[in-house]
SERO-4910 file (N, C-alpha, C, O; in steps of 0.05 Angstrom, whole numbers):
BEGIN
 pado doro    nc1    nc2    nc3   cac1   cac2   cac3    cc1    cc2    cc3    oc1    oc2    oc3
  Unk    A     17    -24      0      0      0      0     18     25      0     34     28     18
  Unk    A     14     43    -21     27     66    -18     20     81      4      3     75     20
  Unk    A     38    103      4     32    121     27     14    145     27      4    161     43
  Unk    A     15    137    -11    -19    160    -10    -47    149     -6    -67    162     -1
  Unk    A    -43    121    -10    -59    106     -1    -69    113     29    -92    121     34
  Unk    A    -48    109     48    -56    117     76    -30    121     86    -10    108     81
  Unk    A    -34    145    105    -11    162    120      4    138    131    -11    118    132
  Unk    A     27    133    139     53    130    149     41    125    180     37    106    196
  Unk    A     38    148    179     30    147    210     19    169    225     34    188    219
  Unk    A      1    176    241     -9    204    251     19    218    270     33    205    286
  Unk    A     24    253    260     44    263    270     33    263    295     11    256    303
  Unk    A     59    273    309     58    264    340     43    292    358     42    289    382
  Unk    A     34    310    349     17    331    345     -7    336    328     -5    356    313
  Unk    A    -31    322    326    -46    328    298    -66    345    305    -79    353    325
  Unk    A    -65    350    279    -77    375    266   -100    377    276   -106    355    285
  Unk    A   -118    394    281   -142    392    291   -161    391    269   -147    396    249
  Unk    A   -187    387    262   -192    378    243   -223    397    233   -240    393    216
  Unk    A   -219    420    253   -234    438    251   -231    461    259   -220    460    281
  Unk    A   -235    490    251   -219    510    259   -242    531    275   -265    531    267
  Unk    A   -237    541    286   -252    563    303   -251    588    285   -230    594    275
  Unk    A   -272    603    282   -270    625    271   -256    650    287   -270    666    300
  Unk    A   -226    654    283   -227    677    299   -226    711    294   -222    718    271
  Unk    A   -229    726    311   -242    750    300   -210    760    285   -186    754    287
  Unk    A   -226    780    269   -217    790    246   -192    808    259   -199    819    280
  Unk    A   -172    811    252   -156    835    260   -162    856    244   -170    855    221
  Unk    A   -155    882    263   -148    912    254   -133    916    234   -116    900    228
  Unk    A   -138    941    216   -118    941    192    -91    948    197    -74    951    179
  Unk    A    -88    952    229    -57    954    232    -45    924    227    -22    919    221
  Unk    A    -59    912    230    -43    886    224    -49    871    212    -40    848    210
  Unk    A    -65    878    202    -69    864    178    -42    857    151    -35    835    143
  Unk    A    -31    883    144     -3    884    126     15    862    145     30    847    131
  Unk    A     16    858    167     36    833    182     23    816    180     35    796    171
  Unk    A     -1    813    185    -17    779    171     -3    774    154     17    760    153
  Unk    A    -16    789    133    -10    773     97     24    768     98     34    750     84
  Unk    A     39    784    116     57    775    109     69    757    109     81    744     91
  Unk    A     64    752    149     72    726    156     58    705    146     71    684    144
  Unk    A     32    705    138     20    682    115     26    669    100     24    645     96
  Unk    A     41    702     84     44    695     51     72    689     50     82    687     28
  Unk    A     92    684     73    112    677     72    126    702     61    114    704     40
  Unk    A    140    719     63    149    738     48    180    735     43    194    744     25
  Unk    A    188    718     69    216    717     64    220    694     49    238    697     32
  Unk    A    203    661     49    202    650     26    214    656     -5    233    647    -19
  Unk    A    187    682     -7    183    687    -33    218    699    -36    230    693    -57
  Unk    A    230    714    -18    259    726    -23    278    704    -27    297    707    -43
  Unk    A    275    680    -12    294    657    -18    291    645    -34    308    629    -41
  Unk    A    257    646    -50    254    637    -84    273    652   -105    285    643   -125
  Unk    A    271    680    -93    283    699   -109    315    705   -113    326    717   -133
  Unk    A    324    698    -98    359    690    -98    368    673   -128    388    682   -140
  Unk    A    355    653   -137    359    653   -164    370    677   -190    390    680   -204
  Unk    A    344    691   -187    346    704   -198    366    735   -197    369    753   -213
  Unk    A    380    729   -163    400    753   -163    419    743   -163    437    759   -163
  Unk    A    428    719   -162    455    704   -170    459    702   -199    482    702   -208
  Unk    A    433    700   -217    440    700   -252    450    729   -257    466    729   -275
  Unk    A    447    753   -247    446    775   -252    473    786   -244    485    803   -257
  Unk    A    483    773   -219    504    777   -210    527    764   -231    547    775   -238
  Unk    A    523    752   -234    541    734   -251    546    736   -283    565    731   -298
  Unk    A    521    747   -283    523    762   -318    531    783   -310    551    786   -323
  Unk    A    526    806   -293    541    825   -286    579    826   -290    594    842   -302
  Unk    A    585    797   -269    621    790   -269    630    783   -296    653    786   -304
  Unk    A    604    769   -315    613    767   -345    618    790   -360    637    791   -376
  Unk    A    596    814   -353    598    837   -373    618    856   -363    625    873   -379
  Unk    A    632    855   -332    652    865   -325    632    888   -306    648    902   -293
  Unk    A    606    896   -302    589    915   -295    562    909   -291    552    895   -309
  Unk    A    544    918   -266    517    921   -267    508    935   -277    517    957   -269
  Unk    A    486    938   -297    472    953   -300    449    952   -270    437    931   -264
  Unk    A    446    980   -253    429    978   -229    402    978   -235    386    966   -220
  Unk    A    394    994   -259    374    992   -274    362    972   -276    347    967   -258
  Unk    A    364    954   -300    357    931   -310    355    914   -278    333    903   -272
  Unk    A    379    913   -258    380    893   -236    352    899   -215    338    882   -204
  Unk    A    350    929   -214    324    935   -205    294    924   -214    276    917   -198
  Unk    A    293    924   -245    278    917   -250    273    879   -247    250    872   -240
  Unk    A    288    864   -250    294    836   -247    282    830   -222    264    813   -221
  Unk    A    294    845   -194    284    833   -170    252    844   -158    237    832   -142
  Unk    A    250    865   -171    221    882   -169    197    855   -186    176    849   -175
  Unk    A    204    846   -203    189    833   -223    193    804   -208    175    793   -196
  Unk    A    214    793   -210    208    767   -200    197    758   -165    182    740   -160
  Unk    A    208    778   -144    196    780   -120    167    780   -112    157    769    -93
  Unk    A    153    800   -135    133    799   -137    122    776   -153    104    765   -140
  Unk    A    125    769   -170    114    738   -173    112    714   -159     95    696   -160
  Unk    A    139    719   -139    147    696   -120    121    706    -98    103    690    -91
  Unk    A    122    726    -90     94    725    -63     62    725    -77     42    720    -65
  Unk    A     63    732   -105     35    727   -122     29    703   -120     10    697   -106
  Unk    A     46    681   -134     51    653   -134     41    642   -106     19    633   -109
  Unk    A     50    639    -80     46    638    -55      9    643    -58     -9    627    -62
  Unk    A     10    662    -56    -22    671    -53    -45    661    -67    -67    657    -59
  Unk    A    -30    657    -98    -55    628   -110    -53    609   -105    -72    594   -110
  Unk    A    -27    597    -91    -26    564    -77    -41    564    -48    -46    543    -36
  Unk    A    -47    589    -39    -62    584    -20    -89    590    -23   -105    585     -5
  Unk    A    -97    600    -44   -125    603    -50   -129    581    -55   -140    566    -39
  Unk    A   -120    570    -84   -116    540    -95   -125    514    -75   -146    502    -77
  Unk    A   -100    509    -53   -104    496    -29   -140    506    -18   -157    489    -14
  Unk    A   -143    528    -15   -170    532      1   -187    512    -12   -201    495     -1
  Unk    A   -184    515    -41   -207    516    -61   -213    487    -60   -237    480    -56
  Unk    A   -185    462    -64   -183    433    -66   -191    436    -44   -214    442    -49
  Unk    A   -188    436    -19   -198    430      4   -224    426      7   -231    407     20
  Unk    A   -239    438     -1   -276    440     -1   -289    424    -35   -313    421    -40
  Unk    A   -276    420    -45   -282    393    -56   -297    375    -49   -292    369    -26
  Unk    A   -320    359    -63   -335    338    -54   -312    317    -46   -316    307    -24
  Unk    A   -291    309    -59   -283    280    -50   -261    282    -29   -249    263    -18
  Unk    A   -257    314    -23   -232    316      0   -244    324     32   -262    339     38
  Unk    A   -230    312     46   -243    300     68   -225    322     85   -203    331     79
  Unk    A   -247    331    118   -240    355    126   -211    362    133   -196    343    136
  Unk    A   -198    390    135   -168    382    146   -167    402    144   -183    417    133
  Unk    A   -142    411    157   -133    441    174    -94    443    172    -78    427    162
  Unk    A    -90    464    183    -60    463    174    -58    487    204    -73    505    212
  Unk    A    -33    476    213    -16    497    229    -29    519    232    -36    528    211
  Unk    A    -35    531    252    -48    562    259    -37    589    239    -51    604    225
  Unk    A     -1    590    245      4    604    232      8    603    193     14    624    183
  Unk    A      6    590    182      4    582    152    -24    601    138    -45    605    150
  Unk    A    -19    610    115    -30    621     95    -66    609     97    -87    622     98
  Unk    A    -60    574     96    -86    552     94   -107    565    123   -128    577    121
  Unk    A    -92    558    145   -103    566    161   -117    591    171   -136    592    186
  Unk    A   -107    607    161   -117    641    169   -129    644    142   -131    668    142
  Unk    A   -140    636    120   -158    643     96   -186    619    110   -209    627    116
  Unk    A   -177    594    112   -208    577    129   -216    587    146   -240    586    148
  Unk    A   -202    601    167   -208    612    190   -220    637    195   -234    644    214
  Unk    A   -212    652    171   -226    676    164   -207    695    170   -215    718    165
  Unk    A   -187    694    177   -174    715    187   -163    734    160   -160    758    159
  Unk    A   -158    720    145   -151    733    123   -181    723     97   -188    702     86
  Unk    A   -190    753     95   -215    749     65   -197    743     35   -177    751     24
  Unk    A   -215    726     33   -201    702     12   -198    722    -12   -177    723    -24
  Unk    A   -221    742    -20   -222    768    -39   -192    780    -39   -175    782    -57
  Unk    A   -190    790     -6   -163    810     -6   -146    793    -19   -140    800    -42
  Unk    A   -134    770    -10   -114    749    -14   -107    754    -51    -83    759    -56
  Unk    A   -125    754    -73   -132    745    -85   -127    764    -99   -112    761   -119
  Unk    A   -138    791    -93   -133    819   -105   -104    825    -99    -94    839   -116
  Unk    A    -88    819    -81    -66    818    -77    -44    807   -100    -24    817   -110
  Unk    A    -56    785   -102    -46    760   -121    -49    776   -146    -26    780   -156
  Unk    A    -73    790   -165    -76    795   -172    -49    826   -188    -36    828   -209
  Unk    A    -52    840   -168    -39    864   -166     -9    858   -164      6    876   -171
  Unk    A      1    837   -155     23    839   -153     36    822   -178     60    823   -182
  Unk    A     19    807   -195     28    792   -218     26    813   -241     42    812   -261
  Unk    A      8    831   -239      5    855   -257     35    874   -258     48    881   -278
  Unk    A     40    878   -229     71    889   -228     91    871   -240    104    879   -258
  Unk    A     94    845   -230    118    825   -235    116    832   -264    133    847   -273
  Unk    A    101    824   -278     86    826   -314    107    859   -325    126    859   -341
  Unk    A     90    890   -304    104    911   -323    135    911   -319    150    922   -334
  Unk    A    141    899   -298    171    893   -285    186    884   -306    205    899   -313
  Unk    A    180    857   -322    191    832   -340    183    857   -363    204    865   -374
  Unk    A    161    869   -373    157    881   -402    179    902   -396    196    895   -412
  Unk    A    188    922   -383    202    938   -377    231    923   -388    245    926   -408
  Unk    A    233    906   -363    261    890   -370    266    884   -402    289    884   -411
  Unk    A    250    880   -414    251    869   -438    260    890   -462    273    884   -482
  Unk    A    251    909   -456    248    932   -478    280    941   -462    292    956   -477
  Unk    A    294    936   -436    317    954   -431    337    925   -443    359    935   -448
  Unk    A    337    907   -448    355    884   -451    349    863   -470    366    848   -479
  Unk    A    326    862   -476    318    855   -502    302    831   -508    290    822   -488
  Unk    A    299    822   -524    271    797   -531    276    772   -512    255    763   -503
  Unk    A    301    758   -503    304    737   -495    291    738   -467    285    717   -457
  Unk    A    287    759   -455    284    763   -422    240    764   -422    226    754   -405
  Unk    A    231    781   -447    209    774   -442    209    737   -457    187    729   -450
  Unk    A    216    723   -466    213    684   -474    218    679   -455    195    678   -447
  Unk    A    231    673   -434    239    667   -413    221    677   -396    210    662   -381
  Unk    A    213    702   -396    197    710   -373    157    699   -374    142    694   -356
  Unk    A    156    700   -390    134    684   -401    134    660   -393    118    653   -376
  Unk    A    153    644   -405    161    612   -403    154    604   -364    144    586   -351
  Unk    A    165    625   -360    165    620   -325    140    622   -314    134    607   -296
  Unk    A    119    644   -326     94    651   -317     76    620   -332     56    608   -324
  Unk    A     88    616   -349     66    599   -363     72    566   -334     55    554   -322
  Unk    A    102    563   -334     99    543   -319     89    546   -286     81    526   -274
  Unk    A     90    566   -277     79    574   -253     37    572   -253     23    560   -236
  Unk    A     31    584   -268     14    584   -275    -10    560   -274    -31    554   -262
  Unk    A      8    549   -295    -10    521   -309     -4    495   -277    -13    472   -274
  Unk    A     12    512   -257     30    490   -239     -6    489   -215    -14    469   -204
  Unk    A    -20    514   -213    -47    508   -190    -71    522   -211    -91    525   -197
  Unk    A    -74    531   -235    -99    535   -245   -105    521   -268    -88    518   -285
  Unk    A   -132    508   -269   -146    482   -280   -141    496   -307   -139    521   -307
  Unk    A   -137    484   -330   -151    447   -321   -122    435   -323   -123    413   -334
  Unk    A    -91    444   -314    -67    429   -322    -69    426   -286    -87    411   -279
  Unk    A    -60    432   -275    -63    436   -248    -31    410   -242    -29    387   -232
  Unk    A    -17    424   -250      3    394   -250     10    385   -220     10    362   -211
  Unk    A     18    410   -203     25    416   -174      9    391   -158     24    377   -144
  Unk    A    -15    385   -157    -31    371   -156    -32    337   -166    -49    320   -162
  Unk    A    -11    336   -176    -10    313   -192      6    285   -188      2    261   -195
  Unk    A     24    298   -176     42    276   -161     66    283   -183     70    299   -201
  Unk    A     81    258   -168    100    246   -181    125    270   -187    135    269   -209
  Unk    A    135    290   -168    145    318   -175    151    327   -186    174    336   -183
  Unk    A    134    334   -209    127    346   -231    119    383   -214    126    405   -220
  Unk    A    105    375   -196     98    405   -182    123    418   -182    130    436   -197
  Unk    A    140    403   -158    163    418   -144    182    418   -160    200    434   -156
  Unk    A    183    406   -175    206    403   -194    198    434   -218    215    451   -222
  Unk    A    170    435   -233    161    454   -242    171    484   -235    188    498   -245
  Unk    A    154    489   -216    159    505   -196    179    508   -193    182    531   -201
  Unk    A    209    496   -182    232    507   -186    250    512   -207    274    517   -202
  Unk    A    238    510   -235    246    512   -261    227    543   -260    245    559   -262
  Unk    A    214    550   -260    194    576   -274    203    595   -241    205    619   -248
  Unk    A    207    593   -217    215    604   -203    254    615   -195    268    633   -186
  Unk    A    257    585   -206    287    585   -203    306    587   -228    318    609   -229
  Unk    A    310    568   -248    325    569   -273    316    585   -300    331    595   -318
  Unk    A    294    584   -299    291    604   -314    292    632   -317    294    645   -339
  Unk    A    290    646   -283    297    671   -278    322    672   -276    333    692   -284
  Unk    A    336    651   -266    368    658   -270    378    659   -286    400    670   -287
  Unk    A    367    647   -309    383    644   -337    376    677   -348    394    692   -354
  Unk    A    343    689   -349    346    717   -352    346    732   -340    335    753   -347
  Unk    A    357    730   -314    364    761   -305    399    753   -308    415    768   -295
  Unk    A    409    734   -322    436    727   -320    444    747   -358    459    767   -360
  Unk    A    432    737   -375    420    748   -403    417    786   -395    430    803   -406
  Unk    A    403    790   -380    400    814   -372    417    836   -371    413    859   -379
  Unk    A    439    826   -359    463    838   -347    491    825   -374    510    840   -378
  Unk    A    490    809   -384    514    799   -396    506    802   -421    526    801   -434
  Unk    A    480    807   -441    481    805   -462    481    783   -481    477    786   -505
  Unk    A    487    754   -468    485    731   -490    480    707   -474    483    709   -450
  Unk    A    474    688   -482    462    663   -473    493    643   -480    505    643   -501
  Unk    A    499    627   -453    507    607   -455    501    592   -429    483    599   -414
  Unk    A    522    564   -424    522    545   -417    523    551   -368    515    540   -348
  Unk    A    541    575   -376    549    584   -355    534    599   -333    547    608   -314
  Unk    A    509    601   -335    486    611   -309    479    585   -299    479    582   -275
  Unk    A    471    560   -320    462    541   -319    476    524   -303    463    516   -285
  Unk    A    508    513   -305    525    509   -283    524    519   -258    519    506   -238
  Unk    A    530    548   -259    536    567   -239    513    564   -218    514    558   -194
  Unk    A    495    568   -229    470    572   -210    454    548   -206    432    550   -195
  Unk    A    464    522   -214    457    500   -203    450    490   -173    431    476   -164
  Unk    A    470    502   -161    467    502   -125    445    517   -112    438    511    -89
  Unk    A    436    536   -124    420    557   -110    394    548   -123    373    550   -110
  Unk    A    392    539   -147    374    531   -161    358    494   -143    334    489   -140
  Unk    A    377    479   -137    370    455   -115    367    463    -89    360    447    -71
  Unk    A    373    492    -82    371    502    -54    333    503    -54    319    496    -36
  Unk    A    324    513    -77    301    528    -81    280    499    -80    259    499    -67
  Unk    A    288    481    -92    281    462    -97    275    444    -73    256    428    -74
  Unk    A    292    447    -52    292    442    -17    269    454     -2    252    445     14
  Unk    A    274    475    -13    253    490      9    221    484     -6    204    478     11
  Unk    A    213    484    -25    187    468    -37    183    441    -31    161    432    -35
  Unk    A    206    420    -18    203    397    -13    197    404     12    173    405     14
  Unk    A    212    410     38    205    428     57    176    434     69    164    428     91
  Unk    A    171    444     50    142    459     47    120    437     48    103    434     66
  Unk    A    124    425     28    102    401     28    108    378     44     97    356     42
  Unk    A    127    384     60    132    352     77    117    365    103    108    352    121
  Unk    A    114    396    101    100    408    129     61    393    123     44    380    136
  Unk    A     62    402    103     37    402     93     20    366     84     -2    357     80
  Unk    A     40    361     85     40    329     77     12    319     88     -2    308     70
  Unk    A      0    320    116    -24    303    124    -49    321    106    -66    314     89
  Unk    A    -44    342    116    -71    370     92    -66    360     67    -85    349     57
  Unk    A    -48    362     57    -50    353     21    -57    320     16    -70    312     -4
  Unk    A    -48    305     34    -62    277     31    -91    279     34   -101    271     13
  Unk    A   -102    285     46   -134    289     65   -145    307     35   -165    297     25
  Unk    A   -135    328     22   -147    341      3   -133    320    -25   -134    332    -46
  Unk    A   -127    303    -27   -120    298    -54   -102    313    -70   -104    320    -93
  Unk    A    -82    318    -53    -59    339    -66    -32    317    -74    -18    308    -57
  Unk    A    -31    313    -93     -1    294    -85     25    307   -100     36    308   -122
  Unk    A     28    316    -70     58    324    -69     77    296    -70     69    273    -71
  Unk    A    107    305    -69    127    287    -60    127    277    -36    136    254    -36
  Unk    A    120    285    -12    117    278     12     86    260     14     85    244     33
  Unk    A     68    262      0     45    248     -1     54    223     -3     57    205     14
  Unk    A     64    226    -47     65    206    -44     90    181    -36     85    156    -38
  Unk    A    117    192    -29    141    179    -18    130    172      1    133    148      6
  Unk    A    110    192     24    123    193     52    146    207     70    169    210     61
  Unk    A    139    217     99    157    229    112    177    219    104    185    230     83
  Unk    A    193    197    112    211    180    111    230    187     92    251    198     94
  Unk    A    212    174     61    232    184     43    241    203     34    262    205     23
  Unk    A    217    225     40    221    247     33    234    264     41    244    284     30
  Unk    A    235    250     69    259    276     80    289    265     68    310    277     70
  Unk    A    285    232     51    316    222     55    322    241     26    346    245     21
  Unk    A    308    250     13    296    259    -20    314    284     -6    338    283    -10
  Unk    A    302    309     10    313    321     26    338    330     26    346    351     15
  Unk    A    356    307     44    382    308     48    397    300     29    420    308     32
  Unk    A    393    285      4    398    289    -16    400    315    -34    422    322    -39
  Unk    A    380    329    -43    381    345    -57    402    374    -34    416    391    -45
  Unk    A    399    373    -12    417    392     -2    448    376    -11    457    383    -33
  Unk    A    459    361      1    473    357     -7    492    363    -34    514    374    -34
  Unk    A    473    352    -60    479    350    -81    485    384    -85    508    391    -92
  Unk    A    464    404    -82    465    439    -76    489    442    -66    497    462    -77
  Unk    A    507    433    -50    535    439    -32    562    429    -48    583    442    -50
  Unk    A    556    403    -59    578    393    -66    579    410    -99    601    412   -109
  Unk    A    555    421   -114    558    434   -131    565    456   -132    565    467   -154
  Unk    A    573    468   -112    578    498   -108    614    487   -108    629    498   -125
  Unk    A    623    473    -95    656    466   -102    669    458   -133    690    465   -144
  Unk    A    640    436   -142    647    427   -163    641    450   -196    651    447   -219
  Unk    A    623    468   -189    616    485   -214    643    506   -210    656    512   -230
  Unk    A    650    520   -180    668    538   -183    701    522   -194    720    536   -202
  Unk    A    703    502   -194    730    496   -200    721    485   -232    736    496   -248
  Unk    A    700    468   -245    692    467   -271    698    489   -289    717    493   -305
  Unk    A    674    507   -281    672    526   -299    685    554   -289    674    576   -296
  Unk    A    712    553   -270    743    573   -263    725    590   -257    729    610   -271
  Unk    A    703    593   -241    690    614   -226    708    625   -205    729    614   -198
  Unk    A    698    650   -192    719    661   -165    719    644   -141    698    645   -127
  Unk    A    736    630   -134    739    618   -108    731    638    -82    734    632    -59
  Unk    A    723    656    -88    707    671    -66    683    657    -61    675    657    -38
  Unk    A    670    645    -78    635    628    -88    644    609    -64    626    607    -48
  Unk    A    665    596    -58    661    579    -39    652    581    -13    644    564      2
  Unk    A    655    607    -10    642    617     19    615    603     21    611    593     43
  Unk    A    598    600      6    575    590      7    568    567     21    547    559     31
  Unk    A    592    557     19    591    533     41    591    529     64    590    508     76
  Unk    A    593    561     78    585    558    103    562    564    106    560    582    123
  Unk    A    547    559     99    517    556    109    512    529    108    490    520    112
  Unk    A    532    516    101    526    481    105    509    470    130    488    457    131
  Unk    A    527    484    153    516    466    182    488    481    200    477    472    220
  Unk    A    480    509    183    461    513    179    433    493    175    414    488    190
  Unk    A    442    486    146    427    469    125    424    443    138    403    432    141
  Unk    A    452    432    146    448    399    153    441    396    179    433    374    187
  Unk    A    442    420    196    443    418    229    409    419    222    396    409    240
  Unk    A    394    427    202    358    425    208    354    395    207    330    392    211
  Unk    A    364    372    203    365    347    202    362    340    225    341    330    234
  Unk    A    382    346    239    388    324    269    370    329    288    379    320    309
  Unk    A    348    340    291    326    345    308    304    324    302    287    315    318
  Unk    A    307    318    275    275    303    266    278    270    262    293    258    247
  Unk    A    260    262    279    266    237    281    249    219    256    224    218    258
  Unk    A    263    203    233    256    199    214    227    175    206    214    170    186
  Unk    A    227    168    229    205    153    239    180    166    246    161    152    242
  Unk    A    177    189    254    160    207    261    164    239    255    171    257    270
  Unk    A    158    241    224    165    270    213    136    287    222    114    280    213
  Unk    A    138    304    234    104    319    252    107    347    228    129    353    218
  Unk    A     85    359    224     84    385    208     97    411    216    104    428    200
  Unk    A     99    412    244    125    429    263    151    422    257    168    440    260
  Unk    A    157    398    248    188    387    235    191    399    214    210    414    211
  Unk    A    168    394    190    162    407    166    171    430    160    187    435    142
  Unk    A    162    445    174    160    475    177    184    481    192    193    503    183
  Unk    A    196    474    206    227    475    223    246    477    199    265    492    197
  Unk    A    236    453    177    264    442    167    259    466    136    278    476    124
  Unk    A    229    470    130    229    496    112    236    525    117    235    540     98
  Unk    A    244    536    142    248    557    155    288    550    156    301    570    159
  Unk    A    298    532    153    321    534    155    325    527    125    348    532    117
  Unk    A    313    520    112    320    518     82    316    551     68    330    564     53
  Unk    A    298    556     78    296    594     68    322    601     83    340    597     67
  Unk    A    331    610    110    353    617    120    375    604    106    388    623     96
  Unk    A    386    582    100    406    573     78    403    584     56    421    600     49
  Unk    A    384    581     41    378    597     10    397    622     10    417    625     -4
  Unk    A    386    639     30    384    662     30    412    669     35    427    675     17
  Unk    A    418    668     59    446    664     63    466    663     41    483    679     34
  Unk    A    457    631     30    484    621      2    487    651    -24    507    661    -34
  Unk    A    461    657    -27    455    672    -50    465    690    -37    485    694    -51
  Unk    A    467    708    -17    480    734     -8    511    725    -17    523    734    -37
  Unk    A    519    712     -3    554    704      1    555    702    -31    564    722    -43
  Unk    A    549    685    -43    552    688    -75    545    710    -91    555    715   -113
  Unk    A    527    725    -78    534    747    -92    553    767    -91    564    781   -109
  Unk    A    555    765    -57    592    783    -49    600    776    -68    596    791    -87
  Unk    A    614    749    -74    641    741    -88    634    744   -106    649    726   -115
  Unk    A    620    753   -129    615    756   -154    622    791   -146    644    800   -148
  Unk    A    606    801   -141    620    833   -140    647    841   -130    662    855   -142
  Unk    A    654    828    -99    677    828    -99    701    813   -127    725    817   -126
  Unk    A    691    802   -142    705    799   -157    703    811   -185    710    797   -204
  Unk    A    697    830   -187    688    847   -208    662    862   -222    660    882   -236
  Unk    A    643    841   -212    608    852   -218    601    875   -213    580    881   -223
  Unk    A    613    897   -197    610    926   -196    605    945   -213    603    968   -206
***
């Protein structure tokens, strides 16, 4: 019997299986809801892709343009917390489905404060709305300062984001990690390759190497994500990687793909004679691997989930800063 068949095992904390309505907050805090909701720093450690391609076409062209780099992180940032906000409408929406059976998520999570009411599913939505409209004049802007390849690419990314939670492709939904794997191609490699195009002027082989590590970092924290979410997306018919592997494997899926992110950051800077400054990046290793040794692999709970995605954003984030030093310190100025 698979494990989407039937859970592994109930986390050692479960979910409650019904939520209390609680009262609405003030519009002072409301702007800190959505934020803490919508994940905001997430969406910035999605976005590190895309300032490592930029940085790096920058050390190729010998210079940033601040311009064009402005527009790159304005446009994709905003896609990355747009994105967020239709996976949680999305999630609302599968949830109340005839064949998905009741279920709830962590207090503080996006799922939870839109069922609960705390956040109106409208605002969420108009949010989503408004901020893909920016990401959109962000990428057309970019395009007309750097040229045709950055709107194909930028498209290419919206189309796979897109088609990843609205019907009828709904792949996110589908199993077999096609979602997370998606998703970190239209969030991750494809923005690195053009905001890398952006700054350097021509397409080759060398964003694609380079930004391999930061690109499987991104790819962590979406595994991360759904291993929190793992009992809610089973119960709604969501099949993630964690659905359908299981805690177990998924976290072994996990320590794998970090891994492979670390040992590529040694092996691309000595391949392709990048600045041995890039190696700094590796200290955020015990960061990354120290979110391991807490979770006992026998009993992965949605608090582990969420532990081990909160240190996967703090690694992201981290690696992509330090790599970007060493790309300016080494000439990207």
């Amino acid at each position: 019997m698979s494990s989407y068949d039937s859970p592994t095992q109930e986390p050692a904390s479960p979910l409650a299986l019904t939520l209390e309505r609680p009262a609405r907050p003030d519009r002072r805090t409301l702007a800190g809801l959505l934020g803490r909701a919508l994940r905001v720093d997430m969406a910035l450690a999605l976005t590190m892709p895309a300032l490592t391609g930029a940085f790096l076409g920058a050390w190729v062209a010998g210079g940033m343009d601040w311009l064009r780099f402005a527009f790159t992180v304005a446009g994709v940032l905003s896609i990355a917390v747009a994105y967020q906000a239709y996976v949680a409408v999305g999630d609302v929406r599968q949830s109340l489905l005839p064949h998905a059976r009741p279920t709830a998520d962590l207090p503080d999570t996006a799922f939870a404060a839109l069922v609960g009411g705390v956040l109106p599913l409208p605002l969420v939505m108009s949010l989503a709305h408004l901020l893909t409209v920016l990401g959109v004049v962000c990428g057309l802007w970019l395009a007309l300062l750097a040229g045709w390849p950055v709107l194909f690419f930028g498209a290419l990314s919206l189309l796979l984001l897109g088609a990843s939670f609205a019907p009828p492709v709904r792949y996110a939904y589908r199993g077999w990690g096609v979602g997370e794997v998606g998703v970190s191609l239209g969030l991750g490699l494809l923005p690195l390759i053009s905001a890398y195009y952006s700054q350097a002027q021509n397409l080759s082989w060398l964003p694609v190497m380079a930004g391999l590590p930061i690109v499987l970092l991104s790819l962590w924290i979406l595994l991360a994500q759904n291993l929190g979410s793992r009992r809610r997306d089973w119960l709604m018919d969501k099949r993630t990687v964690p659905v359908i592997a299981g805690e177990a494997r998924a976290l072994d899926i996990g320590v794998v793909v970090t891994v492979l992110a670390y040992a590529a950051i040694l092996l691309v800077t000595v391949v392709a004679r990048l600045p041995l400054w890039l190696l700094g990046g590796l200290a955020t290793l015990p960061l990354a691997q120290g979110a391991f040794a807490d979770i006992r692999r026998d009993n992965v709970t949605p608090e582990d989930g969420y532990r081990l995605r909160d240190a996967a954003v703090k690694a992201t984030i981290w690696t992509g800063v330090l790599t970007c030093a060493a790309l300016l310190l080494s000439g990207a100025g």
